[in-house]
C-alpha positions in Angstrom: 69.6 99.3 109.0 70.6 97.5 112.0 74.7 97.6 112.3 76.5 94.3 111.5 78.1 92.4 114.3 80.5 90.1 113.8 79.2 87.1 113.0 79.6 85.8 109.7 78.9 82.4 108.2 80.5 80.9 105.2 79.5 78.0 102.8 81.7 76.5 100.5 84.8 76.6 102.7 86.6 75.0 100.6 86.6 76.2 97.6 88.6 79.4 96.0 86.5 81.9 97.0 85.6 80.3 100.2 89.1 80.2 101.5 90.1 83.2 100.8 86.7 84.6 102.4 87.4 83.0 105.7 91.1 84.1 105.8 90.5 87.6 105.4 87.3 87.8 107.5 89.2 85.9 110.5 92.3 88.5 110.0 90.0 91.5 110.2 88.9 89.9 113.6 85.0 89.2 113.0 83.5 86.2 114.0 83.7 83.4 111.4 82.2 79.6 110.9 83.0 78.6 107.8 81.5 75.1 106.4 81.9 72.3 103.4 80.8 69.3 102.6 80.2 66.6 104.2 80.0 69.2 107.5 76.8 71.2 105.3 75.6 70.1 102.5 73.6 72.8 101.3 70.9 71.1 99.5 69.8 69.4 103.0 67.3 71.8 103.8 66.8 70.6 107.6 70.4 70.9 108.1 70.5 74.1 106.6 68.3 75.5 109.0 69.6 73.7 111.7 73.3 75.2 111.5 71.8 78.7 110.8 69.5 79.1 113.5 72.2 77.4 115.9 74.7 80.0 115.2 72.6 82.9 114.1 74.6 85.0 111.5 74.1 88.6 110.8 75.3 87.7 107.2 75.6 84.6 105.0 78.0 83.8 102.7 77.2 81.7 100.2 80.0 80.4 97.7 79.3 77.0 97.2 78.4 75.9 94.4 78.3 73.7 91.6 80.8 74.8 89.1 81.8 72.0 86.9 80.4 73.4 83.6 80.5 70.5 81.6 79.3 68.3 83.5 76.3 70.1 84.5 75.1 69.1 80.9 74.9 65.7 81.9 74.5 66.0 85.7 71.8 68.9 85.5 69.7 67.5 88.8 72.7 67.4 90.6 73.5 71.2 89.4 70.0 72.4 90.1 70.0 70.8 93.7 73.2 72.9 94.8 72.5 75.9 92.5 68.5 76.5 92.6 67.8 74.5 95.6 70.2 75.0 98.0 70.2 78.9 97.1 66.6 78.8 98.5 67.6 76.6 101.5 70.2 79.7 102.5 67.9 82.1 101.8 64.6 80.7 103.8 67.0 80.3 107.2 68.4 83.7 106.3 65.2 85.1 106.0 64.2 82.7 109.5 66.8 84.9 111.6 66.7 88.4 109.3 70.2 87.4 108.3 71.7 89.1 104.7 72.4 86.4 102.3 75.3 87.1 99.9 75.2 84.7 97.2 78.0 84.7 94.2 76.9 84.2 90.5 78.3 83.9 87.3 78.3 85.7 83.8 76.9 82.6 82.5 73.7 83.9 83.0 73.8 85.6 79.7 74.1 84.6 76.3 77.0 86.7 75.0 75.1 88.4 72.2 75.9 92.2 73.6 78.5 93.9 72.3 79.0 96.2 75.2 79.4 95.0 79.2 76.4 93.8 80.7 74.5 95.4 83.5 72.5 94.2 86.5 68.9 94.4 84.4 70.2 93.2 81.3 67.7 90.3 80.5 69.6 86.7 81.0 70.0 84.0 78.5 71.9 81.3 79.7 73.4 79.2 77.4 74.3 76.0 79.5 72.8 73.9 82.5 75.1 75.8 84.9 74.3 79.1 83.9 70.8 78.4 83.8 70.6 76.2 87.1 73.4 79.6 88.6 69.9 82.1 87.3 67.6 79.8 89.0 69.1 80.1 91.9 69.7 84.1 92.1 65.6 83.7 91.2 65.0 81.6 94.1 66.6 84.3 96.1 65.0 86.8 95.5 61.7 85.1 95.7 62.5 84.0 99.3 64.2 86.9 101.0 64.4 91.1 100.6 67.8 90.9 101.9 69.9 89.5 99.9 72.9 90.5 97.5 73.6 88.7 94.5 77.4 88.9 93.1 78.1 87.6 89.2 81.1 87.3 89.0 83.5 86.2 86.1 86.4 83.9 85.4 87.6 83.4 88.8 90.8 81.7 89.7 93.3 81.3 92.9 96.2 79.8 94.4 94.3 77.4 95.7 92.1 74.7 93.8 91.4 74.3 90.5 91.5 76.9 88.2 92.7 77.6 84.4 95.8 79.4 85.7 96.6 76.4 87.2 95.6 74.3 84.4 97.9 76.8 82.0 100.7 76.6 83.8 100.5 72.3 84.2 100.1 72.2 80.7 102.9 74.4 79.9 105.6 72.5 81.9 104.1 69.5 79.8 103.9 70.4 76.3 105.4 72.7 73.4 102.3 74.6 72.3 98.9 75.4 73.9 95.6 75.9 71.9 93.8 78.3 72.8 90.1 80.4 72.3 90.2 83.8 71.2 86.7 84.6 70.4 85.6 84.1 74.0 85.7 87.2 75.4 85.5 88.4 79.7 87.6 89.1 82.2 89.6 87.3 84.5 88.6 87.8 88.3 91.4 87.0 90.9 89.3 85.2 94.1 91.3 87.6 96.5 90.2 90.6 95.2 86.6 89.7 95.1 87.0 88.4 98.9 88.3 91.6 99.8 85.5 93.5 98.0 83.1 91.9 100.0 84.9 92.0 103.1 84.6 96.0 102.4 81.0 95.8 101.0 80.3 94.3 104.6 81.9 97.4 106.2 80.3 99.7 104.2 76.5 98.5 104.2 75.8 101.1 106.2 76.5 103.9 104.3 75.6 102.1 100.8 72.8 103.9 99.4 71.1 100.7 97.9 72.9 98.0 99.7 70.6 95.1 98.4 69.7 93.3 95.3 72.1 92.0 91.9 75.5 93.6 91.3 78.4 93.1 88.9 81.9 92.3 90.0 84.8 91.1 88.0 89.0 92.8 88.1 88.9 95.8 85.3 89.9 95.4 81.7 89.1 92.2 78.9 90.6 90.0 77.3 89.9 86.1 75.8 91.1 82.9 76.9 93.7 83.2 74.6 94.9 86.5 76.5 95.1 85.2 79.2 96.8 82.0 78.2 99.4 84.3 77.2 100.0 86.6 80.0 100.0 83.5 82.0 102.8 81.9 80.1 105.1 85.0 79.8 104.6 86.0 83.7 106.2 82.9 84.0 108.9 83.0 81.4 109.6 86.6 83.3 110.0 85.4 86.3 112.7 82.6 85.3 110.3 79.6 85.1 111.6 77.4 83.0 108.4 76.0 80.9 108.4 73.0 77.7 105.7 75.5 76.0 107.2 77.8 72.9 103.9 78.6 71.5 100.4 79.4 72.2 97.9 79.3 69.4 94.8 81.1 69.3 91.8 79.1 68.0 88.1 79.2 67.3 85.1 77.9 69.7 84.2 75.2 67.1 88.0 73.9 67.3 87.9 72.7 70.6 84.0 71.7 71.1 83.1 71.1 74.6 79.7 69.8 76.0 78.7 73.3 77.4 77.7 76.4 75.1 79.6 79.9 76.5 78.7 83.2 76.2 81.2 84.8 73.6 81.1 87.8 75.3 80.6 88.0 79.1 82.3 91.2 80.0 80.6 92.8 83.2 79.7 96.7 83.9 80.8 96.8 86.8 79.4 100.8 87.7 76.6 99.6 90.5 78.9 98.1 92.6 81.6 100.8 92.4 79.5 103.7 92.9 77.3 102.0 95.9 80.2 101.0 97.9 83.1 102.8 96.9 85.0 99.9 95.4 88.4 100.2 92.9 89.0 97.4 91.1 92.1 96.4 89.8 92.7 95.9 86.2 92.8 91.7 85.9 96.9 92.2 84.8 98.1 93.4 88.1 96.0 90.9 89.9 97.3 88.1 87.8 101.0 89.4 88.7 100.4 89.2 92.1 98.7 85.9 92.2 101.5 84.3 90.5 104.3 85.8 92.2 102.9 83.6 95.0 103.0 80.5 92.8 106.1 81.3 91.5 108.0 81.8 94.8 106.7 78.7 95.4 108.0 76.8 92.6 111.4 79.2 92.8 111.9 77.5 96.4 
């Protein structure tokens, strides 16, 4: 394999993922162009090509996407356009210059009916629009272009954007007790930590014995929304936030029915990715401490 130059190109800029991609590529000193909406839209096809072949990447980025899970039920040509279609758009002007695509995923792609982690050729089952419109899109892929690497990766959050951290911690300054799911089951995936995974996974393609194709990527350990709800709440309690919330109450799917199905369980096997580039992950706990220290000395100042 040729070795990687510099050059890097990000979609999605803006997002969690995408911001913290940039900052750390640009602070390991590699050459970065990093793009949004309205700058790219991804599911222009012309401009696609255009702002690939202009810059010519050794490696693509890909983290936009369309996330809003919900919505996709009703909004499921808009979800396929960014998802399936713009996928394919990225991966055709990847495959124009001989560029690697890296594309993220989600565990959404399967149906939660396993009861242990899933691996990369566990058959997918998506559930909702946006899992299936994510699967269409890793499909497109790899119809399009040998080089490519597919991450799925599973509840991801940041400082930055709109997350259910976030979300936990708005509603706890606002009311007295939180409801909660408890028999959805994953693991929370701190956006820095998968940034910096693929910032090494860049380094280390060429000494990866199998550096292409669909891997698994979330922070170690499981819990449910409920978990997390909780962690979140005390973290803050601990670290002398002064919150209206005195209870959070775990609760069933079917008590809080939303438009989109989720998998139940959506827990990742994360071996492929470990053992191909030398990756350790840190348990979701320890990343969520660290992500909310930064909020926290935020809200502390």
């Amino acid at each position: 394999m040729k070795i990687l130059s510099t050059k890097v190109l990000v979609t999605g800029s803006k997002g969690q993922l995408g911001l913290d991609m940039t900052g750390m590529l640009k602070a390991d000193g590699l050459d970065v162009k990093s793009y949004d909406l309205p700058e790219l839209d991804i599911t222009n096809a012309a401009k696609v090509a255009e702002v690939v072949s202009g810059y010519r990447p050794d490696i693509i980025i890909n983290c936009a996407a369309y996330t809003q899970v919900d919505k996709a039920e009703s909004d499921e040509k808009r979800a396929y356009a960014v998802n399936r279609d713009g996928a394919a758009n990225l991966a055709a002007a990847a495959e124009g210059i001989n560029a690697i695509l890296l594309h993220i995923s989600t565990d959404f792609v399967f149906d939660g009916r396993k009861a242990s982690p899933y691996n990369e050729t566990d058959e997918p089952n998506p559930l909702s629009v946006y899992g299936a419109s994510k699967l269409a899109g890793e499909q497109a892929i790899m119809d399009r272009h040998d080089k490519h690497i597919i991450i799925r990766t599973s509840w991801l959050y940041s400082t930055r954007g709109q997350n259910f951290v976030k979300t936990m911690l708005k509603l706890a300054f606002e009311r007295d007790t939180l409801r909660v799911v408890y028999d959805q089951v994953g693991s929370p995936t701190w956006s820095a930590d998968l940034a910096q995974a693929i910032l090494k996974m860049i380094k280390g393609m060429m000494g990866a014995s199998s550096p292409y194709g669909i891997f698994h990527y979330a922070n170690e350990g499981v819990a449910s929304w409920y978990d997390f709800a909780v962690a979140i709440v005390e973290a803050a309690r601990k670290n002398g936030i002064k919150l209206k919330c005195r209870n959070v109450e775990a609760i069933l799917t079917g008590e809080y029915p939303l438009p989109a199905k989720r998998p139940s369980y959506s827990v990742l096997d994360k071996s492929k990715i470990k053992s191909s580039y030398g990756l350790v992950i840190p348990h979701w706990g320890l990343s969520l401490n660290i992500m909310l220290d930064e909020i926290f000395g935020g809200l502390r100042g």
